[in-house]
C-alpha positions as CSV (number, residue, x, y, z in Angstrom):
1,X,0.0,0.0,0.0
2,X,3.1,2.8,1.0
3,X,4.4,1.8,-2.9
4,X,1.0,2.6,-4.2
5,X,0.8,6.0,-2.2
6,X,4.5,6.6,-3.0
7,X,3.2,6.0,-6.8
8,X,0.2,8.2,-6.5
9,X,2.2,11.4,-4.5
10,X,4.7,10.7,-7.7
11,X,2.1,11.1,-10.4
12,X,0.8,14.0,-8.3
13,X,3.6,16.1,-8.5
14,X,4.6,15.4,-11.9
15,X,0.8,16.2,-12.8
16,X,1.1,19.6,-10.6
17,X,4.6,20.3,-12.6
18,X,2.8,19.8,-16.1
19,X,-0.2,21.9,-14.4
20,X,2.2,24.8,-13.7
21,X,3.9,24.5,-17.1
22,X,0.8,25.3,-18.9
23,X,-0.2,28.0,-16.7
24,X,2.8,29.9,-17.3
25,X,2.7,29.1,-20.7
26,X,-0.9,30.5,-21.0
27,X,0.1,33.7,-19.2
28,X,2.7,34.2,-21.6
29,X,0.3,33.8,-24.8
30,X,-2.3,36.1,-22.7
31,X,0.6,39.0,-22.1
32,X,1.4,38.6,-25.7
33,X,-2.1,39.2,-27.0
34,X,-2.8,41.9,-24.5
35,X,0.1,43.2,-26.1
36,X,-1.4,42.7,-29.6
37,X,-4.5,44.4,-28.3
38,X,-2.6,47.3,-27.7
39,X,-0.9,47.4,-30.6
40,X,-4.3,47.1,-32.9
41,X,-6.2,50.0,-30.5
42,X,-2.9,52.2,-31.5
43,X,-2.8,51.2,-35.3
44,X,-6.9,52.1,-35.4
45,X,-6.1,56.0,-33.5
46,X,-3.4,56.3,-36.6
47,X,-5.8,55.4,-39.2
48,X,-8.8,57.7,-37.6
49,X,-6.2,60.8,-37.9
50,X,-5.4,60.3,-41.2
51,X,-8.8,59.3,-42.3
52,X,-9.6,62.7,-40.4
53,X,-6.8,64.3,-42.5
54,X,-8.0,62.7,-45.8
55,X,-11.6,63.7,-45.4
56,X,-10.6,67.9,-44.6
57,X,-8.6,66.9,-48.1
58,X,-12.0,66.1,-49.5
59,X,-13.7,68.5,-47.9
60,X,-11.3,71.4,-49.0
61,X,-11.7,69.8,-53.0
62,X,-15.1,70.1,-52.6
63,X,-15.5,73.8,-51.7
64,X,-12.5,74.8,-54.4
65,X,-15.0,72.8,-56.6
66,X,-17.9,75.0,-56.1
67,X,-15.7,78.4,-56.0
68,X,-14.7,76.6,-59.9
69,X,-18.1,76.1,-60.7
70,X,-19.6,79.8,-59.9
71,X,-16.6,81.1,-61.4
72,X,-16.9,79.3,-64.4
73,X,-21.0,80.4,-64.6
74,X,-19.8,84.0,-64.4
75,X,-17.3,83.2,-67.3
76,X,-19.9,81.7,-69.7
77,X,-22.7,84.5,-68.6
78,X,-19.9,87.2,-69.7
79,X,-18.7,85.1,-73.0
80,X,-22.6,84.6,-73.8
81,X,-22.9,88.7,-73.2
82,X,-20.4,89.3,-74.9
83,X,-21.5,87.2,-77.8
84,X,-24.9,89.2,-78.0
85,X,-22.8,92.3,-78.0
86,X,-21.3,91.2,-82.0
C-alpha cells in the first residue's frame, strides 16, 4: 500500500509540474495578446487621424470645386454677353 501512495504522491507532483507548465505558458500567450491588443487599438487612432486628415482633403476639394463652378457660370454669362454684344 506505501508503494501505491509513493506511486500516487509521484504522479501527483509530476501532474502539478505539467499543471504549472501550462499556466505559465498560457500567461505568456495572454501577455502577448494583451500586447497585440494594444498594438491594434494604436494602429486604429493612426488610421482615424489620417482618415480625419483625408476627409478635410476632401472637404477642402469640394468647396474649391464650387468656387470653380460659380466662377466658371460667371465666365460663360460674360462670354454669352459678350457674344450678344457682336
Amino acid at each position: 500500500m506505501a508503494t501505491e501512495v509513493r506511486g500516487l504522491a509521484q504522479r501527483s507532483a509530476e501532474a502539478a509540474k505539467q499543471i504549472k507548465s501550462l499556466i505559465a505558458k498560457s500567461s505568456s500567450a495572454v501577455s502577448a495578446g494583451v500586447e497585440l491588443v494594444g498594438a491594434t487599438g494604436r494602429a486604429f487612432s493612426g488610421l482615424q487621424s489620417h482618415i480625419a486628415d483625408i476627409d478635410r482633403g476632401v472637404a477642402a476639394v469640394a468647396l474649391q470645386a464650387i468656387g470653380q463652378s460659380s466662377t466658371l457660370k460667371q465666365v460663360g454669362a460674360a462670354a454669352g454677353e459678350i457674344d450678344q454684344l457682336t
